[in-house]
Every structure is written in C-alpha cells, then in structure tokens.
C-alpha positions as CSV (number, residue, x, y, z in Angstrom):
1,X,-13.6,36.8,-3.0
2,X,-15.3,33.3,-2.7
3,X,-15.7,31.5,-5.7
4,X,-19.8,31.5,-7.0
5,X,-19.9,27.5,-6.6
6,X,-18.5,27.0,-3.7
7,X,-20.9,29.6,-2.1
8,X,-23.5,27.8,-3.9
9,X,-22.4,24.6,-1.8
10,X,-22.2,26.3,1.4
11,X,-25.8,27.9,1.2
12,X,-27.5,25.2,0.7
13,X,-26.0,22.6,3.0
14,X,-26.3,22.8,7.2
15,X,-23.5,24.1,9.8
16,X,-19.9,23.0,8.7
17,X,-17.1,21.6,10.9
18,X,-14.6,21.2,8.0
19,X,-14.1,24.4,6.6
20,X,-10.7,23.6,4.3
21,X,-8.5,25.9,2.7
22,X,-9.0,29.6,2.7
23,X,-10.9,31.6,0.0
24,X,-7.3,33.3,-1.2
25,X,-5.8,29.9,-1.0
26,X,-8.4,28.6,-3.3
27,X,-8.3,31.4,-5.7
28,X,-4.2,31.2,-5.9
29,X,-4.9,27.2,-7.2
30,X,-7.8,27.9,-9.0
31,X,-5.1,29.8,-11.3
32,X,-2.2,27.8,-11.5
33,X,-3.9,24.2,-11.0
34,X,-6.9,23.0,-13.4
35,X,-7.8,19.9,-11.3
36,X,-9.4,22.4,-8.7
37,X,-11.8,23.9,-11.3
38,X,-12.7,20.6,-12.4
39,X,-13.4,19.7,-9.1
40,X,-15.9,22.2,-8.5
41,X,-17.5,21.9,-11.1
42,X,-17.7,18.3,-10.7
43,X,-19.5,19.1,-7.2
44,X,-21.7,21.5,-8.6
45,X,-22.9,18.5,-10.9
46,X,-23.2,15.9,-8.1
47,X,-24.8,18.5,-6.0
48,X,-27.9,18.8,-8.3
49,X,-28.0,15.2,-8.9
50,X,-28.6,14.3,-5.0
51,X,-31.6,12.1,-4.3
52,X,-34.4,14.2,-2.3
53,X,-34.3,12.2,0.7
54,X,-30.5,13.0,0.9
55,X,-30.8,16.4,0.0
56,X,-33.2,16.7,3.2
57,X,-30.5,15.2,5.6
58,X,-27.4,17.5,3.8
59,X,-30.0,20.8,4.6
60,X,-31.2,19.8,8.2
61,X,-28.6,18.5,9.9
62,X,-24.9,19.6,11.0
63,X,-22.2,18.3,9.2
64,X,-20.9,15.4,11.8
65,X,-24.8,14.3,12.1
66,X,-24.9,14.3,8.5
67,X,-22.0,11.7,8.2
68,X,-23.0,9.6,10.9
69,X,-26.3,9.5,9.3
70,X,-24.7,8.4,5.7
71,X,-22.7,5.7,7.7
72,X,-25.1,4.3,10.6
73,X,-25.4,0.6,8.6
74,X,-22.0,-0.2,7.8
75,X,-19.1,-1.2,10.6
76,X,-16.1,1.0,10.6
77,X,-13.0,-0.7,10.9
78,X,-10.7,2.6,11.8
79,X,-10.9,4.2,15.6
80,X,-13.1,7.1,15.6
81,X,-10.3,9.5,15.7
82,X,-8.9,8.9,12.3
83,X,-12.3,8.8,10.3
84,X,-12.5,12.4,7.9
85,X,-14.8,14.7,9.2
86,X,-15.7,15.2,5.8
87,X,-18.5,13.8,3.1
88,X,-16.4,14.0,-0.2
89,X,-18.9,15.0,-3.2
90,X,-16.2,15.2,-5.7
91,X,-12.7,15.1,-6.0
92,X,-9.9,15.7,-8.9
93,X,-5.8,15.2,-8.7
94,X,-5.2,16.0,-5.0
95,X,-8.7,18.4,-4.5
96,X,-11.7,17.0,-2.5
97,X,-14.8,19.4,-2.6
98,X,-17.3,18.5,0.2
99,X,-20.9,18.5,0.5
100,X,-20.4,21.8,2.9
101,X,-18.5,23.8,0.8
102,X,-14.5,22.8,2.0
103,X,-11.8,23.0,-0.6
104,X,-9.5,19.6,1.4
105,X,-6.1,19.2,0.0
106,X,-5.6,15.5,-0.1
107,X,-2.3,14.6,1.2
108,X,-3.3,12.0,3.3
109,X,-5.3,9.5,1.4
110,X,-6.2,8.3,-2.3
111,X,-5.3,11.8,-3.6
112,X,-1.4,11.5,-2.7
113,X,-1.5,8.3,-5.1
114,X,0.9,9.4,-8.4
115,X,-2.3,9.9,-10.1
116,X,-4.8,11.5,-7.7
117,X,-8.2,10.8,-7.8
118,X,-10.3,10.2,-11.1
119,X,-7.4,10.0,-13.0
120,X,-8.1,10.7,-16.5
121,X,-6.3,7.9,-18.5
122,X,-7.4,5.2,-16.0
123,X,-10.9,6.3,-15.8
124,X,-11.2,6.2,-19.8
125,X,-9.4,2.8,-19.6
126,X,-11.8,1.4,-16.9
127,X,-14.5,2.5,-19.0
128,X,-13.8,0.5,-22.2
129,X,-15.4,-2.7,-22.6
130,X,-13.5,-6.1,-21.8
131,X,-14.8,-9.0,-21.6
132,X,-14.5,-10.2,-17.6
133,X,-12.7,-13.5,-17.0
134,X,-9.7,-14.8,-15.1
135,X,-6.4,-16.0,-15.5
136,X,-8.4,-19.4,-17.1
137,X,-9.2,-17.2,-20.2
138,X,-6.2,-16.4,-22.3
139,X,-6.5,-12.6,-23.1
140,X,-3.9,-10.2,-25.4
141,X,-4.6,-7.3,-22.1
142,X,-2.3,-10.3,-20.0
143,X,0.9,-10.1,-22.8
144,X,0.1,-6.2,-23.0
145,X,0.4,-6.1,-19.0
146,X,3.5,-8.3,-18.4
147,X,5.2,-6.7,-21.3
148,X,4.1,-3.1,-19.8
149,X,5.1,-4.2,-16.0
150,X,8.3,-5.5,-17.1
151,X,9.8,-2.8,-18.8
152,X,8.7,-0.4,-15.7
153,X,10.4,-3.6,-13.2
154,X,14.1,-3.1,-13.7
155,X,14.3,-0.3,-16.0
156,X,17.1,1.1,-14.2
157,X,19.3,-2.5,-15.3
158,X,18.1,-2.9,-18.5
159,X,15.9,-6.1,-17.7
160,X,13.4,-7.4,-15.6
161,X,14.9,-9.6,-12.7
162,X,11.7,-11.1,-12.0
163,X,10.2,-14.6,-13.8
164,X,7.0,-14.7,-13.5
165,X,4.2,-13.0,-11.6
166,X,0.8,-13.8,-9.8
167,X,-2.4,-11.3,-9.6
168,X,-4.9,-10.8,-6.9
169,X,-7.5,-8.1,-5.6
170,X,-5.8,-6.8,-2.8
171,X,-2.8,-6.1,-1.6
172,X,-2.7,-8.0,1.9
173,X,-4.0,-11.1,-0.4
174,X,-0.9,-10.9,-2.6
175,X,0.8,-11.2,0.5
176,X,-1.0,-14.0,1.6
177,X,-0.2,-15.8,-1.6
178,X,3.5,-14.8,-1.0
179,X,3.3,-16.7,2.8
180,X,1.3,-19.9,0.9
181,X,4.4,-20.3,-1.2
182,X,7.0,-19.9,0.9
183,X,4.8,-22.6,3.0
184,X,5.6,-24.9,-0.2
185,X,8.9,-24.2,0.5
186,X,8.8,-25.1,4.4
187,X,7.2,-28.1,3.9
188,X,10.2,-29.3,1.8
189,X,13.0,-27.7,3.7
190,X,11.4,-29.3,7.1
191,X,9.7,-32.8,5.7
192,X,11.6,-36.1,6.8
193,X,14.0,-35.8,3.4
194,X,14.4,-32.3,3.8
195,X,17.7,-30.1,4.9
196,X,16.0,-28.9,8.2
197,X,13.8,-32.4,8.9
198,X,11.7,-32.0,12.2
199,X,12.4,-28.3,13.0
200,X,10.0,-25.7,14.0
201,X,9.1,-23.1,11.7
202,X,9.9,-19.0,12.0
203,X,8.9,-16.1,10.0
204,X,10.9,-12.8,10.4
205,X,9.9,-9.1,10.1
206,X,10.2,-5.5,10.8
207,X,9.3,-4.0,14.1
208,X,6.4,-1.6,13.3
209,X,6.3,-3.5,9.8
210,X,2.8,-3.8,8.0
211,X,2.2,-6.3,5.8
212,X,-1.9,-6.9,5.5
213,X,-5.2,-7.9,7.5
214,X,-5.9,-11.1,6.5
215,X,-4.4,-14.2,8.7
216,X,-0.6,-14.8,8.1
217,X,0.3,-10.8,6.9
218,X,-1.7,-10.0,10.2
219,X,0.7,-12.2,12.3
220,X,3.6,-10.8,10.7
221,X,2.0,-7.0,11.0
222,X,3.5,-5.8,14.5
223,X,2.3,-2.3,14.0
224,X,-1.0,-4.1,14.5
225,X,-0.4,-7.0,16.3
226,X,-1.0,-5.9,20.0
227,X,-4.6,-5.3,19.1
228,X,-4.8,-8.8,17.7
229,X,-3.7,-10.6,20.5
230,X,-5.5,-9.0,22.9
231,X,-9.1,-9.8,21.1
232,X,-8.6,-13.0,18.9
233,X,-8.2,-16.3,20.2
234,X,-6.3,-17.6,17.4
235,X,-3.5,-15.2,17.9
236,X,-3.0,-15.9,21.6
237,X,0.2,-17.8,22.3
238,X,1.4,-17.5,18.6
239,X,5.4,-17.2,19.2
240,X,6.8,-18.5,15.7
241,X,7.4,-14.8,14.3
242,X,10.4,-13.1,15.2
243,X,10.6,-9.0,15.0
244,X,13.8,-7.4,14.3
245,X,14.5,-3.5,14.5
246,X,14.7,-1.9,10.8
247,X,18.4,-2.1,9.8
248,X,19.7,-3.5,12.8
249,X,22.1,-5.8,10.8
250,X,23.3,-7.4,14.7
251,X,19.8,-8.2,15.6
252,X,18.6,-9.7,12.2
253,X,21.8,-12.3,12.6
254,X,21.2,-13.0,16.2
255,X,17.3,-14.4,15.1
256,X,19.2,-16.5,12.9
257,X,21.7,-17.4,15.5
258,X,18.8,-18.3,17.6
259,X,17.4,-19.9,15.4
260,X,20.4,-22.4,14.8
261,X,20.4,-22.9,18.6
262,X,17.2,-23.6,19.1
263,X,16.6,-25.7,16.0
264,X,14.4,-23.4,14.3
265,X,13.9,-23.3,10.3
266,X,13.5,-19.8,9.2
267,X,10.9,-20.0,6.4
268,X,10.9,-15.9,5.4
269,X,12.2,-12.6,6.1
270,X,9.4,-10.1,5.2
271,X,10.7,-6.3,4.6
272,X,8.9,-2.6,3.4
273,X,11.5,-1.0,1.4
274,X,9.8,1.9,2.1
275,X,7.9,1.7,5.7
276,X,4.3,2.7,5.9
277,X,1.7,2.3,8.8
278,X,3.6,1.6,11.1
279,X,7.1,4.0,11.1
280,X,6.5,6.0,7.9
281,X,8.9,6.8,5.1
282,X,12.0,4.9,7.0
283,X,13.9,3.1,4.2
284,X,15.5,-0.1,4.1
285,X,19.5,0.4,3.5
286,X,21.5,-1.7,1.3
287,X,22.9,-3.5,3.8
288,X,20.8,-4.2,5.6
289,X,18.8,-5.7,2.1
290,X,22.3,-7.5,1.6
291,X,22.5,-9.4,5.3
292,X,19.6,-10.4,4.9
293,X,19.7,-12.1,1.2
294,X,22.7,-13.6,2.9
295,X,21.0,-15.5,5.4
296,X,18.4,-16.0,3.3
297,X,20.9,-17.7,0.9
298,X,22.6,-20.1,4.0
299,X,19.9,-21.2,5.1
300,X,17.0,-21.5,2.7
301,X,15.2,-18.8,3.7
302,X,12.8,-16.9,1.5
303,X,12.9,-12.7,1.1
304,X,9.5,-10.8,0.8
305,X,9.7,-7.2,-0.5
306,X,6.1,-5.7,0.5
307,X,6.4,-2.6,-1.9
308,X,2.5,-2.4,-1.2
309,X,2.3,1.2,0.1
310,X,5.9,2.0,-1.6
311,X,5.1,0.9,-4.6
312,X,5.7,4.4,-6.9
313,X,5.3,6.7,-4.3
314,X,8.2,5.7,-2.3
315,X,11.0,6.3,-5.1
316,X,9.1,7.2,-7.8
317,X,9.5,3.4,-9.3
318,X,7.6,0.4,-8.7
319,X,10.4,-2.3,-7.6
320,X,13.1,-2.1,-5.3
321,X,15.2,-3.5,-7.6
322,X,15.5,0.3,-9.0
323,X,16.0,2.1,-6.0
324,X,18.9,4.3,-5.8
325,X,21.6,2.1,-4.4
326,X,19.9,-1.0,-5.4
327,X,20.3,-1.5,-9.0
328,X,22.4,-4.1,-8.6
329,X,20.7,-6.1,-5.5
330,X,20.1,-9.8,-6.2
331,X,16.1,-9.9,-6.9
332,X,14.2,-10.4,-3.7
333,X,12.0,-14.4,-3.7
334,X,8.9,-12.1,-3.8
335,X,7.4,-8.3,-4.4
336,X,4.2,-7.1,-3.8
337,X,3.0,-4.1,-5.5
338,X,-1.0,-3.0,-5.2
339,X,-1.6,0.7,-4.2
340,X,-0.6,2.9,-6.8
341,X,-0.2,0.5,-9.4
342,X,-4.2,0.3,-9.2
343,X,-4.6,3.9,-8.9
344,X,-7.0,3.2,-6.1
345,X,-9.8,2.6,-8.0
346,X,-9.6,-0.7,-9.2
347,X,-8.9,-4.0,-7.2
348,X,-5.8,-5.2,-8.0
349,X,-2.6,-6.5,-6.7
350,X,0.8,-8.1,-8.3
351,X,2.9,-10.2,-6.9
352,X,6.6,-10.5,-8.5
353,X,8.3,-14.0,-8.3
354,X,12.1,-15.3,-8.5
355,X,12.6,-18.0,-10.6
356,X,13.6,-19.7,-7.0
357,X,9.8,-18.7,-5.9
358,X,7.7,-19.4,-9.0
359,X,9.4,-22.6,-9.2
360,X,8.2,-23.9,-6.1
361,X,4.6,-22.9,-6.6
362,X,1.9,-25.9,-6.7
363,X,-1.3,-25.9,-8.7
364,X,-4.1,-25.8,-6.2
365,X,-2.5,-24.2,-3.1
366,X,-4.2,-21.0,-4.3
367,X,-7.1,-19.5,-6.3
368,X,-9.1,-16.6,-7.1
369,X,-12.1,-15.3,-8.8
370,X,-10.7,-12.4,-10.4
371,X,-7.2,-13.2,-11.1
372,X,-5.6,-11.1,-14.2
373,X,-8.7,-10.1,-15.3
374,X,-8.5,-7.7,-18.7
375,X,-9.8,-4.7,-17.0
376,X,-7.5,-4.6,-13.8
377,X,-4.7,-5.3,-15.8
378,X,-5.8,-2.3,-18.2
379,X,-6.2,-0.5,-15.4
380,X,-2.5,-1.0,-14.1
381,X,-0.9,-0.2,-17.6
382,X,-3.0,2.8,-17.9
383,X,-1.0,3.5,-14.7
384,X,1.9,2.5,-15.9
385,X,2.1,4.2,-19.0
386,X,1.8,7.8,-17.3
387,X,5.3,7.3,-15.4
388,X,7.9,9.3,-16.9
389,X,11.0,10.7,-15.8
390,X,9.5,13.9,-15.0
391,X,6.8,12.2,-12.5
392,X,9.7,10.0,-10.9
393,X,12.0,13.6,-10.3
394,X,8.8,15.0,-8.7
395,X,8.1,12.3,-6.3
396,X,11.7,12.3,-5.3
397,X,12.2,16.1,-4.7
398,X,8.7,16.4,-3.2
399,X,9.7,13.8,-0.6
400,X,13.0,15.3,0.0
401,X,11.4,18.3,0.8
402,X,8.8,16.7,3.2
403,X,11.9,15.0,5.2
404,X,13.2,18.2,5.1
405,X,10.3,20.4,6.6
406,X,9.6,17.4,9.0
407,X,13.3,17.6,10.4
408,X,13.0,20.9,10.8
409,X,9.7,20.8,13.0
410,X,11.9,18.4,15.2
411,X,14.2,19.9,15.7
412,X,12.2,23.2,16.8
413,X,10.3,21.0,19.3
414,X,13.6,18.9,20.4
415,X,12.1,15.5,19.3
416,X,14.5,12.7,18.8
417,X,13.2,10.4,15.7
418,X,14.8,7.1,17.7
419,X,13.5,4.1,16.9
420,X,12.1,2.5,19.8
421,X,11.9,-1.8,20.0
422,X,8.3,-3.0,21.1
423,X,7.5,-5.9,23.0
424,X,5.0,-8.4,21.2
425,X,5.4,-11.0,23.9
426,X,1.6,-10.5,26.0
427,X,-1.4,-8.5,24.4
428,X,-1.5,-4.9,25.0
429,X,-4.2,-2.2,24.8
C-alpha cells in the first residue's frame, strides 16, 4: 500500500521519470528506519510552502522539463550524463524525497557522508549564533576545535602527530595552500645557496589521482587532466608533473632516479590514502606510504596526504595516521581533510601540518576571508563529536561488504580490476 504522502506528492506533480524505490521497499524502511518518515514529512512541508509560480511549472511540465527549467541560468560544470534526474524537495540520513513522489536512496552523493543529510547535531550547531570573523579574531570555538580535531588525529597512538593546522573553504583550496608551501620549500631547496641550486622543479602523483579544480591541484589531477589540456592554454606543454601507478614501489623510485639524472628537484609526492574520482576505494599500502617517506626524506621532498574524499568514510577515521597498518607511519608534511569533516553543509576544509611543513610557512604567501571562522569550526566538532566506535565498525564492515558484493559482480561478468597506466603526454578527448 503506498504511503498517503507520497501519493499526495505524486498527484499533484506532472509525469515522473524517477520513480525510486518500490512501495514495499518504502514500507519495510518506513518501519525499521525513522529518517524516512522524517523525510516525508519534511516534503509534505516544503511541498505546501512552494511559491505559486513554481508550483505552476512542478504541475505542467514533465519531470526532466521541470529541472531543466529550475536550472536554465546557471552553468553546469558535470557532463549531462551524470546530472540526477531528480529535484530533491527534502532529504534525511540517506533518504531523498523528490518533487514527483520518488523515495532515492542516497548512496552516491551527500547522503553517503557519516552523517547524511540535515544532520541533526550539526544543523542545531550551525544554527547558534557566533559571531563571524577569521583567523584575525581570537575566538574560544578555535581551542575547542584544535583540542576536538586532535584528539580524533591520532587516537589510535595516543597523540596527535600533527603541529599545527591551516583552515580554508574548500577542499581543492586546502590543497592549494599545501602546493604554496611546499613552493616555500622549493624556492630554498633550488635558490643559488640551496642543496639543489639551479634545478628544475617536479611534482609527483597518482595515476587516476584527484586532488582539486583550482590551478596547481588541477595539474596534479590526472583523472582530469586530459580534459584540461585539451581546452586551456595554460596547461598546454606543462611537463613538470610526473604520474606514477598506485603502489608501484619500482615506478615511484625510477621518477626519482630520473629525476637524479636529469637534474630535476622533486618538490612533492601527492597521495589519496583512499582513492576517489578517479579509481575508487583503491588504498594506499604501507609500503608503498613507506618508499615514498623515504625518498621524500633523501631528497627533500615534501608528502601530501589528500584525505579529502577519505577523510571518515574511507576507514572510519579522519587521518591516515590511524589506518589499520599505519599507526606507526612517520606523519605525512601535509593532510587535507574537507568532505565529511564539514558534513557537507558547511564550507570548510583543514589542512594538517608537520612541524617540517608549518615551519616553513611565510606570512603573506596565503590568505583568506573566512579562515577558522567560529561557525565552521563548530560545524566540524559537531561532526566530530558524533564518531564513536560503533560509527567507525559500521563504515568498516559496510565497505567490506561493498568490496565484497562488487567482486562478486566481477567475477560473474569475468572483469579483471587491472589497473591500467594512462598517457598524459598530448591532450585527449
């Protein structure tokens, strides 16, 4: 039997191409999951509170027409075929109710955050009032913060490993600040008194890797880069970023054997513990992580952990530096967290510096509006708070289970999971 409000939706709203979950589906979670009845009745409440000329649109036209209507001002950066097919009107833990009627499990975007969508404790903490300034404005929400992230970054060794830390509003920008540091870092390493005087400057990453949009995480993004180099002018003929296949321990030392060769200074290794755009869910190993603080060590060389889209969700903890297997790994120069730390719903990113990194950093190579504001930062230990042992379990099993599942289908359709090298050398389509 359908449920009265979500027949409600579906009357009064025109032809539907998302249908979502069945009606026995939905009664089964309406039963053993409470976010899905707040959800609906969230709907019901947004539904009634649509503007006229809106509600005219929803009633007349067909469900694709209807979004493209709702959209026709903005630019869409994604291709066509991975825009939803869907107008959320309300959403709770992983359920999205649409304007047509469709109960969508969210597995695919904000809803497979730890918290979901409109978290509870980081809605009411968003809410409270704070007075807005930056970094320049002492605040007690920056000790609570630090004190909160630090006992969440290397809980699993008793200590944080990390000396002190830098906020932004977006992930690829904590990145960015990451790159301007380790550009500090260049500058003395290659400067006429410096150990590698005169040499030309690399950057390594991970084939497929993704590290951010904006200019120096985009050149070191090869899961995007083809796209890049084919339509901006400043990326043609870039060749100072050196790809290496994910845990190819051989391939990372030949770059650095190349680099010797060719008198190249390698300025930073940038890693995913946990890939995501670009090969999802394949995991760094330990040594792998240990070659490369090696090298890193020899020559110089900076480490970047981009925990951006791992961050939580990956291991059900925030840092590397608690991974199973690498509670004992020397601290990486820099980590990035952003994603889930926020909860998606307020901008915010982290970045996590060595005393090696934070050390080098120069007042006035970097600034920004909304650094460590009080309600970001409440935000984030809102988040923070909620991890317990029983939320870290579940991420773990639940992505055991997904490797699982997804081996299986594999192996039913005889697909090999190899990783395959790409070439970055000319644009491509």
């Amino acid at each position: 039997m359908m449920d009265t409000r979500i027949e409600q939706l579906r009357n009064s709203s025109g032809e539907a191409d998302t249908h979502g979950l069945s009606n026995e589906l939905v009664d089964s979670f309406l039963k053993i999951d409470p976010n899905l009845n707040i959800a609906l009745d969230l709907a019901i409440k947004a539904r009634e509170n649509l503007d006229d000329e809106v509600e005219d649109l929803l009633v007349s036209l067909n469900e694709s027409q209807f979004a493209r209507e709702l959209q026709k001002d903005f630019v869409n950066f994604y291709e066509p075929s991975t825009v939803n097919p869907y107008i959320p009107l309300a959403a709770k833990g992983p359920w999205i109710i649409t304007t047509h009627g469709a109960v969508v499990h969210d597995n695919g975007g904000y809803g497979m955050l730890g918290m979901g969508h409109d978290p509870t404790e980081v809605m009411s903490s968003m809410s409270e009032s704070h007075v807005m300034a930056n970094v320049m404005t002492p605040s007690v929400t920056h000790k609570r913060f630090a004190d909160t992230l630090k006992r969440e970054v290397g809980h699993t060794r008793g200590t944080c490993p990390f000396d002190r830390f830098i906020c932004m509003n977006s992930g690829s920008e904590s990145v960015t600040v990451a790159m301007r540091i380790s550009d500090i870092n260049a500058r003395l390493m290659t400067d006429q008194d410096g150990p590698h005087h005169g040499k030309e400057i690399w950057t390594v990453a991970l084939d497929s890797g993704f590290h951010g949009r904006t200019d120096r995480p985009a050149s070191i993004s090869s899961s995007c880069l083809p796209k890049y180099q084919k339509k901006l002018a400043s990326f043609r003929g870039k060749s100072n970023v050196r790809f290496v296949i994910p845990n190819d321990i051989h391939g990372l030392k030949e770059v650095f054997s190349d680099a010797d060769r060719e008198g190249a200074f390698v300025e930073l290794i940038a890693m995913e513990p946990v890939m995501g755009e670009g090969n999802p869910g394949l995991m760094l190993d330990r040594e792998f992580y240990d070659q490369a603080i090696s090298l890193a060590n020899q020559h110089g060389t900076l480490i970047l952990i981009d925990s951006i889209q791992a961050g939580i969700r990956g291991q059900g903890c925030l840092s590397i530096v608690d991974y199973p297997g690498f509670e004992d790994c020397q601290v990486p120069d820099f980590e990035t967290w952003s994603k889930a730390l926020n909860a998606g719903q307020y901008p915010l990113s982290v970045l996590g510096m060595s005393k090696r990194a934070s050390d080098l950093y120069a007042v006035g190579v970097y600034g920004n509006t909304m650094t460590t504001n009080p309600r970001a930062l409440e935000t984030a230990i809102s988040v923070l708070n909620r991890i317990d042992s029983d939320l870290r379990m579940n991420i773990r099993d639940r992505g055991k289970n997904l490797l699982k599942a997804c081996s299986t289908l594999q192996e039913g359709a005889g697909v090999s999971p190899k990783f395959k090298e790409q070439d970055y050398s000319s644009p491509r389509n």
